[in-house]
C-alpha positions as a Python dict, from the first residue, in 0.01 Angstrom:
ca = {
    (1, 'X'): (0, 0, 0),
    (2, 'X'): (47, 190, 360),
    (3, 'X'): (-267, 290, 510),
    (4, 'X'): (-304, 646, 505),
    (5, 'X'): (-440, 841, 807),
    (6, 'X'): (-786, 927, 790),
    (7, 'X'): (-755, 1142, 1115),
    (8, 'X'): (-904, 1494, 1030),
    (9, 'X'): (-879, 1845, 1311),
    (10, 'X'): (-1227, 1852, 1452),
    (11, 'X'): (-1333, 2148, 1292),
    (12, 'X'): (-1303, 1947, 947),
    (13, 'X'): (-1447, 1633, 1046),
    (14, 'X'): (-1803, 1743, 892),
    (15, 'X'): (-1648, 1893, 523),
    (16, 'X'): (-1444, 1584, 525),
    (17, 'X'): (-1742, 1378, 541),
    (18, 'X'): (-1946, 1550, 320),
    (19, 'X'): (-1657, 1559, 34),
    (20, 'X'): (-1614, 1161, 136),
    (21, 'X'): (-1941, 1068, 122),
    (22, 'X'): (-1933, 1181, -275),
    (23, 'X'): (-1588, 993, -358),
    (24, 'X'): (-1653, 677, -161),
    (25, 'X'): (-2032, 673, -386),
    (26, 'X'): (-1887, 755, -709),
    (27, 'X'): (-1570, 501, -639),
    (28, 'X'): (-1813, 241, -567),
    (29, 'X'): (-2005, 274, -892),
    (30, 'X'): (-1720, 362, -1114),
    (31, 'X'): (-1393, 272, -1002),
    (32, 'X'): (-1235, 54, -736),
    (33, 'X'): (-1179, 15, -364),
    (34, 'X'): (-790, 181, -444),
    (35, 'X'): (-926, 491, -558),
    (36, 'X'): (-1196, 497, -296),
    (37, 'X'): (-903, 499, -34),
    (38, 'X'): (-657, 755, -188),
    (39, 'X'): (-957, 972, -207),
    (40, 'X'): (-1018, 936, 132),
    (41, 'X'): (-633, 961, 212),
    (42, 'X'): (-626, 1267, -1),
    (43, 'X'): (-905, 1477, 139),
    (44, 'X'): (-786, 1382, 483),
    (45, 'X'): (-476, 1559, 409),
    (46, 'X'): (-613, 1850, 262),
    (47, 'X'): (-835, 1883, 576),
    (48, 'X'): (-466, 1936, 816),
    (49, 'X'): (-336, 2144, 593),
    (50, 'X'): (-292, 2446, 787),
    (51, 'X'): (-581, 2710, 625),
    (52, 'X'): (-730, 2411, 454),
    (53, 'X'): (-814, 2501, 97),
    (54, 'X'): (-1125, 2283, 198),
    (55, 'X'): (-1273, 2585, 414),
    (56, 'X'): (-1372, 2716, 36),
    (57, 'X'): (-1575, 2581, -245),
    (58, 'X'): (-1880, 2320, -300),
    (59, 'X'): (-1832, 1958, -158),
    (60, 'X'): (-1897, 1844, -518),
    (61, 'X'): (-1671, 2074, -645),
    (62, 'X'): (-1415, 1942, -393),
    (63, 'X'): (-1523, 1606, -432),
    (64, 'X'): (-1452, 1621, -845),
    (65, 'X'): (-1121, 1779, -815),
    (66, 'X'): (-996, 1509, -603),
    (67, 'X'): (-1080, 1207, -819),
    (68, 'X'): (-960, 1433, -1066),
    (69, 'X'): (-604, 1499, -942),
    (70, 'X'): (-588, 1097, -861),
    (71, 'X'): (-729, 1030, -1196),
    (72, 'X'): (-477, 1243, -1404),
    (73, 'X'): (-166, 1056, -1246),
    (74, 'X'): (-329, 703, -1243),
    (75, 'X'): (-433, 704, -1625),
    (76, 'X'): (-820, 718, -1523),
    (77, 'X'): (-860, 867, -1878),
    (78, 'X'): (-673, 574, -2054),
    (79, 'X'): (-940, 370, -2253),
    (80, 'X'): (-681, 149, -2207),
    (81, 'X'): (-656, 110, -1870),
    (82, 'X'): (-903, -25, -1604),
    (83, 'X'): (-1067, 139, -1462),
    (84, 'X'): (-1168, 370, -1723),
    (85, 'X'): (-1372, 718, -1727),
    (86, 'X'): (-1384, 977, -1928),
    (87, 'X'): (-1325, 1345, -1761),
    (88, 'X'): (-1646, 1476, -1922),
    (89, 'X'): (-1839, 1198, -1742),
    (90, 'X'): (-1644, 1222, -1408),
    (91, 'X'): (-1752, 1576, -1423),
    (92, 'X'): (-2105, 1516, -1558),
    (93, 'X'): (-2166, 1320, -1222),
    (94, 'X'): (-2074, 1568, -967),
    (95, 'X'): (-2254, 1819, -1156),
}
């Protein structure tokens, strides 16, 4: 897998952080180190998006949305799969 830039336009450094800090925790307890990293890819890129859609919106709310989005096209909700989550616990913990 390439390494994604984690580079983030000063003004974002502290919302990326924040929204981080709650993907890299709930990566570490529930899913993997590949998740952890496209989260962390993901929210970078949200953060140069010209008018973010960052600027707006809870961290948590952010934060859920994201593993959310990575979740729907990786098969996080697959009891089949590894690793495996349901949405109404993925949303349970950022609540």
């Amino acid at each position: 897998m390439k390494k994604q830039s984690l580079e983030v336009p000063n003004e974002m450094q502290q919302r990326f952080d924040a929204i981080v800090a709650l993907t890299d925790r709930f990566s570490d307890e529930k899913l993997n180190k590949e998740y952890k990293e496209l989260a962390q890819a993901l929210t970078a890129k949200l953060c140069r998006k010209r008018n973010s859609p960052l600027n707006s919106g809870s961290d948590k709310a952010w934060a859920c949305a994201i593993i959310h989005a990575l979740g729907m096209v990786n098969f996080l909700y697959d009891p089949n799969t590894q690793p495996y989550v349901t949405n109404t616990k993925l949303v349970g913990w950022f609540a």
